[in-house]
N, C-alpha and C positions, 0 to 999 in steps of 0.2 A: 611432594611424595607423601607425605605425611595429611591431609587430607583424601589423597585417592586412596592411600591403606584404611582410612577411617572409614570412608563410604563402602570399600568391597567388603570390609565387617559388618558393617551394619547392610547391607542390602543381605549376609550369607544370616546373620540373626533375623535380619527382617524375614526368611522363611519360616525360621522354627519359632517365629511371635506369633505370623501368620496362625501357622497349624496350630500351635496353642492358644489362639482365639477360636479358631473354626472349633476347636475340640472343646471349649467351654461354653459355644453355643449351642452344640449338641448336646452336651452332656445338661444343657439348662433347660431346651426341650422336653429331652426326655423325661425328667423331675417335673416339669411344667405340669407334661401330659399326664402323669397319675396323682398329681399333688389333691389333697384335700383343704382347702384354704375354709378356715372357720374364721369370719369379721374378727371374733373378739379376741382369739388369738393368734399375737404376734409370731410366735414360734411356729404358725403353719405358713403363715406365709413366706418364710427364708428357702430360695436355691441361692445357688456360687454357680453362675457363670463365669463373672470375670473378676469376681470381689473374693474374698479366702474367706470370708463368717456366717454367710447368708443374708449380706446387705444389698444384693441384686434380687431379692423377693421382697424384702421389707419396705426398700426404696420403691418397687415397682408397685407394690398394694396402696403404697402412699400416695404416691405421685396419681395415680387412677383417681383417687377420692379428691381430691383440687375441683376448687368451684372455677379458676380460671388456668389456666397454664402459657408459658410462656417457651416452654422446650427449652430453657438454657439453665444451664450449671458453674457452677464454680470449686473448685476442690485445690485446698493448698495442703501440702505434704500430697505430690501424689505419683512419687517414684518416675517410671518412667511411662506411665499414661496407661500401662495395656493389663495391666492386675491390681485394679485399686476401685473404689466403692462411685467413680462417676465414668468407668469404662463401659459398662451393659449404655448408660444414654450416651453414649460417644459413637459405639462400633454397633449395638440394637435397635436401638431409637433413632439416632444420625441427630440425635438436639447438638446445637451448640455450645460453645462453654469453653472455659479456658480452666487449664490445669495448672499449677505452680506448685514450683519443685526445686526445692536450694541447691541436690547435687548437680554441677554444670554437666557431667556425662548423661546422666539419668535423661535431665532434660532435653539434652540434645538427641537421645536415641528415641525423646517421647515425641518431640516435633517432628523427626524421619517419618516415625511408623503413621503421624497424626497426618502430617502432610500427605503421604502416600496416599491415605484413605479419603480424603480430600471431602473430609465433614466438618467443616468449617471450625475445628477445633485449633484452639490456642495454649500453644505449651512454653510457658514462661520459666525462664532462669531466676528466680530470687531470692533470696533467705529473708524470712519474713520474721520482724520483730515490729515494736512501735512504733520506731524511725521509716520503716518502711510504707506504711498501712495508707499513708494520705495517695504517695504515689500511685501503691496498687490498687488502692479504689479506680484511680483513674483508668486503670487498664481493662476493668472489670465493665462488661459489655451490658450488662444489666445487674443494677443496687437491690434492685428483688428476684434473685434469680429462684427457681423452681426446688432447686436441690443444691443443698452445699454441704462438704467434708473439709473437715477438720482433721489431719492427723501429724502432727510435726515433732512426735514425742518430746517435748520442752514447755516450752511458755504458752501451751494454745489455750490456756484459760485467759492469760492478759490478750492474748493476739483476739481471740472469740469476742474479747468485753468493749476492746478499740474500734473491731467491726461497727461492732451495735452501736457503739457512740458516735459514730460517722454515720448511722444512718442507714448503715448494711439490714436487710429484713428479710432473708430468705425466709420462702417459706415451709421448705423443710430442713431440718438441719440436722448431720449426724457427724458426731465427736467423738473422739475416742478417750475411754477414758482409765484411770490406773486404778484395776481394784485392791492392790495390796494398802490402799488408803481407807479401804473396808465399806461399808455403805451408811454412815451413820456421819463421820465428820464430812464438814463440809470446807475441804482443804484443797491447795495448790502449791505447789514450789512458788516460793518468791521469783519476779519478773529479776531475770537478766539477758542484756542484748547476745548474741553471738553462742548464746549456751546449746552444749554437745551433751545429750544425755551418757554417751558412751563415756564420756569425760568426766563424769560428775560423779559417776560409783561404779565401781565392780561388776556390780551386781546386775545395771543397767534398769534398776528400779525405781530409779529417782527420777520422777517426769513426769507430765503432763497433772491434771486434776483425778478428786474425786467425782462418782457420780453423783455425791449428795453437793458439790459446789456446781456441778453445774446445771443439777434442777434448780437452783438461788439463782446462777444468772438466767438461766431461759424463760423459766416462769417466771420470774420478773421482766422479763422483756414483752411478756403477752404470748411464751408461747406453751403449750403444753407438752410433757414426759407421755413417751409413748410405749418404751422400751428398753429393755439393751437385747442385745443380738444373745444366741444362746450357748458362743461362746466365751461372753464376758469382755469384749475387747469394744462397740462401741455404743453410743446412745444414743438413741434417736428423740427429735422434737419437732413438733407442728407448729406454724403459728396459729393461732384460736382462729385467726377471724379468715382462714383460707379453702377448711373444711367443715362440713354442717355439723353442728353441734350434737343433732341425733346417732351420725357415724362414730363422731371421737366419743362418746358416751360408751360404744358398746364395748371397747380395748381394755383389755386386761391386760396387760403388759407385764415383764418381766423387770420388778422394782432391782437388782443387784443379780449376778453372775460371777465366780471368778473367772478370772483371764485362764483360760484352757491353758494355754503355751507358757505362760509365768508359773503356774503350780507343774507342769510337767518338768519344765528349768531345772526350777529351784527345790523342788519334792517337797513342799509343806503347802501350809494355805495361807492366806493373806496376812493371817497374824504372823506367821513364820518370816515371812517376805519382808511384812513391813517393818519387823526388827530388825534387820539388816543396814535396815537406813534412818533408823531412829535417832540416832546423832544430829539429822542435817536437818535444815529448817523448815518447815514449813507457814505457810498462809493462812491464816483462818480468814472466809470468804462470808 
């Protein structure tokens, strides 16, 4: 009983996911169609199809510039598959790629809809911390996939630095990052396994990194800062050796943003924010 209640739910959701896809590819068109895209800036090339910041334009100009491509993805924190920053190559593109996503409902309503569209998409159950990372390499279809997201508001600066040391190389890579940590430190919450940001403070500001710690690890890893989205919530990087040097030359990027939705919250800016949580510890990176 209790599995056929769950599938006549999700087959009556699975309509209005539908429609709300069909309605974000239209609505991506039409922006497509009168967009003025200028190389050197990032901020022209953002529409929201199926992402909420303009990461389905930034992603798309990216991936275009690639001297080789492989059509797969990987994206961990990523809800239940059909409004997150590797949906447009899922349901637009038809690439492959596997999504991972710790809430067991989320994921199980991502596999439904991923299955139903029957683009070779993989939507995995797991809560990802360090103990995790060996296994999930293993499940990951390709260790250089085209495009990867990061967003698990927690430890994604330890879970991002365990990739890279496995060997992980995407060669685009977009993270999310906490700007109430301002754009100058280059800080993270200390790693703990099983951490809840909603648990951690009130305020739901304690999480994830700055964007100044994780230009230290990207550009240390070989790859290059391309941007943040223009409404402050993620960063995007390349690796050097995947697009021609004459292109990433000409990118003017957007060095810091605040997070739209966090100063709307909380009604101050990042200094205001980031007092709130000044007591708790952070990482110097």
């Amino acid at each position: 009983m209790g599995d056929w209640y769950r599938q006549v739910v999700f087959r009556i959701k699975r309509l209005q996911t539908m429609q709300r896809i069909n309605c974000g590819l239209a609505r991506a068109a039409a922006v497509r169609a009168g967009q003025r895209i200028d190389p050197a800036d990032p901020l022209s090339w953002e529409f929201s199809g199926l992402s909420q910041n303009g990461e389905d334009g930034i992603a798309e100009f990216l991936v275009n510039q690639l001297r080789a491509s492989n059509r797969y993805f990987v994206e961990i924190g990523a809800s239940d598959g059909t409004e997150n920053n590797t949906s447009w190559f899922a349901v637009a593109r038809r690439w492959q790629g596997v999504m991972v996503e710790g809430d067991a409902a989320k994921a199980a309503y991502g596999a439904f809809i991923m299955g139903g569209l029957n683009i070779g998409v993989r939507v995995l159950n797991r809560f990802v911390d360090l103990d995790s990372l060996d296994a999930l390499c293993g499940e990951f279809g390709e260790m250089e996939p085209d495009f990867f997201s990061l967003d698990i508001d927690g430890i994604d600066y330890h879970v991002a630095e365990g990739l890279l040391a496995r060997g992980f190389r995407p060669r685009i890579a977009v993270v999310e990052y906490n700007s109430c940590f301002g754009h100058e430190r280059a800080v993270t919450i200390p790693y703990a396994p099983r951490f809840d940001y909603r648990a951690a403070h009130s305020s739901q500001l304690y999480y994830g990194a700055s964007v100044a710690a994780w230009r230290k690890l990207w550009e240390g890893a070989g790859y290059r800062f391309v941007t943040v989205d223009g409404n402050g919530v993620n960063a995007f990087f390349v690796r050097s050796d995947c697009i021609d040097a004459p292109v990433q030359q000409q990118w003017r990027g957007l060095p810091f943003r605040e997070n739209f939705f966090q100063r709307t919250r909380h009604g101050g800016d990042w200094r205001t924010q980031s007092a709130l949580i000044a007591h708790l510890p952070l990482m110097q990176v």
